[in-house]
N, C-alpha and C positions, 0 to 999 in steps of 0.2 A: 148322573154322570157315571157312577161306580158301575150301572146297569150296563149301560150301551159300552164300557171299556171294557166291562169280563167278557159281553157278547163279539167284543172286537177281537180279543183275545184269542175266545175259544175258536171264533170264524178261522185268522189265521191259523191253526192247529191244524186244520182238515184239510188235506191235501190231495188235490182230484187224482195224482197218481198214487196215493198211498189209496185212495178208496180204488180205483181201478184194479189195481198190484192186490185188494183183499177179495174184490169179488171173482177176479180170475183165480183164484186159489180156491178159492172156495166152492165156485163152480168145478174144479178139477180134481177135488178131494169127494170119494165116494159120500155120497148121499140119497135120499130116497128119490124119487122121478119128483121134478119140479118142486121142490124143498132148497130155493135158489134165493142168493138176494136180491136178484138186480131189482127187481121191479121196486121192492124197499129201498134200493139204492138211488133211483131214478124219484120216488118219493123225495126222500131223505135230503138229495142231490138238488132239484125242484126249491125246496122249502129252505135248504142252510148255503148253498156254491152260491160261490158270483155265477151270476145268470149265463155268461157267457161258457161256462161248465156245466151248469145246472142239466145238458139236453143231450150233450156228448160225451156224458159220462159213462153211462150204464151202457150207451151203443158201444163205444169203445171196450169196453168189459166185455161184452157178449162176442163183437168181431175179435179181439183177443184169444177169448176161451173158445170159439167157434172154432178158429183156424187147429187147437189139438180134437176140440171134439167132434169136428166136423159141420158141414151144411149142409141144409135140407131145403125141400120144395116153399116149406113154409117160414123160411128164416125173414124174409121182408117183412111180412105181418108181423111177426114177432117185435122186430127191432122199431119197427109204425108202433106196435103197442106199448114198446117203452117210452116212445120220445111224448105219444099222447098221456103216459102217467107221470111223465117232469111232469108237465103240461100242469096234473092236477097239482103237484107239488110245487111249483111256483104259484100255484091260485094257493094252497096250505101255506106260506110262506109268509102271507096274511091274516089267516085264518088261523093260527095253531089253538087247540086246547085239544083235550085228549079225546075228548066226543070225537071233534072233525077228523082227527089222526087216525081212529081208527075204520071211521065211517069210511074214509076215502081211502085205507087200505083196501077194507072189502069191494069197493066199489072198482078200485082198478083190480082187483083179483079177477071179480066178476069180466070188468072190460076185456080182459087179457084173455078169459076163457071162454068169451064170444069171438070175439073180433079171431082166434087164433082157429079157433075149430070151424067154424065159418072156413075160412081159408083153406083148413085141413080139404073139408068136407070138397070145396067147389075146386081146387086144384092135384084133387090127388083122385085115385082112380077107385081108394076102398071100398068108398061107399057110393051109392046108386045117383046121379044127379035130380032128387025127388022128395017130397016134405019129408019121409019117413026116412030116408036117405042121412038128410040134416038132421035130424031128430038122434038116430043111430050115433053120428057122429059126437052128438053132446052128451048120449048118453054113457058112449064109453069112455067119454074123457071125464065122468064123475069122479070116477078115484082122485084124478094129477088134479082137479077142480080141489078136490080137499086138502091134497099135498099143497097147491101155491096156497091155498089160504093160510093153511099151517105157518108155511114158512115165512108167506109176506106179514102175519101179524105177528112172528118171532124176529124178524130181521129187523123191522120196523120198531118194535118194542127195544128192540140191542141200539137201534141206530141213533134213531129219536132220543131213546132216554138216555144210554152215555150222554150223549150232549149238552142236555140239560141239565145233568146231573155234574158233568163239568163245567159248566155255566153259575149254576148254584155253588159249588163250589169254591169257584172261583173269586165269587162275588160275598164271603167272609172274610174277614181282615184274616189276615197270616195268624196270628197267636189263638183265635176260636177254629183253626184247622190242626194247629198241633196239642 
């Protein structure tokens, strides 16, 4: 009983505009190229919101932060690639332990840096429409490839583990917290 009432607890806490209201800040505050949270948010968002949140969260956040920092050719893909990593975050939402949490960080990092470059590659004019073309494309997104991993297994580790760690918390009687 005391389990499922601190995880009640911590659920009510989280509030999809207080996570929307940090990711657009945080997306708006200098940082290095793709060192962002959504994709952790859309994780995070997936596995802890009522489901009916869980999918409109991080797109919200992004259409948000979009409108100061602008849109590009490839913003659909992008915003397809968050609602596919709820996706994986409501399947984690089942699944949590720290293996899967982080497995399926990298695993949408990865996702996000096909599915996104891909896109780049076959709707923008930079590169050649040809294997070497695509190949080109992925290999200059190596760098921002190392920035979201960066970041999505920092935002992920901040997001996940406050959680838990307010959850555990929460779940000592009052006099072994003071």
């Amino acid at each position: 009983m005391q389990k499922s009432k601190s995880k009640f607890i911590a659920q009510s806490l989280i509030s999809p505009l207080l996570i929307i209201y940090l990711a657009v800040v945080l997306r708006l505050l200098p940082h290095p190229p793709n060192v962002a949270p959504i994709a952790a948010i859309a994780l995070f968002g997936g596995a802890y919101l009522n489901k009916k949140y869980a999918l409109i969260v991080p797109i919200v956040a992004m259409f948000i932060s979009d409108l100061f920092l602008g849109f590009h050719e490839s913003v659909f893909m992008v915003y397809f690639s968050f609602l596919i990593i709820g996706l994986i975050g409501i399947w984690l939402s089942k699944h949590k332990n720290p293996i899967l949490v982080v497995s399926a960080t990298l695993f949408s990092s990865l996702l996000f840096f096909i599915l996104t470059n891909f896109n780049y590659w076959y709707a923008t004019t930079l590169y050649p429409k040809t294997f070497s073309g695509l190949l080109a494309s992925y290999w200059y997104a190596l760098p921002f490839f190392r920035n979201s991993i960066i970041g999505d297994l920092l935002y992920v580790g901040l997001f996940f583990g406050s959680y838990e760690l307010a959850v555990r918390l929460m779940k000592k009687p009052a006099a072994a917290r003071s």
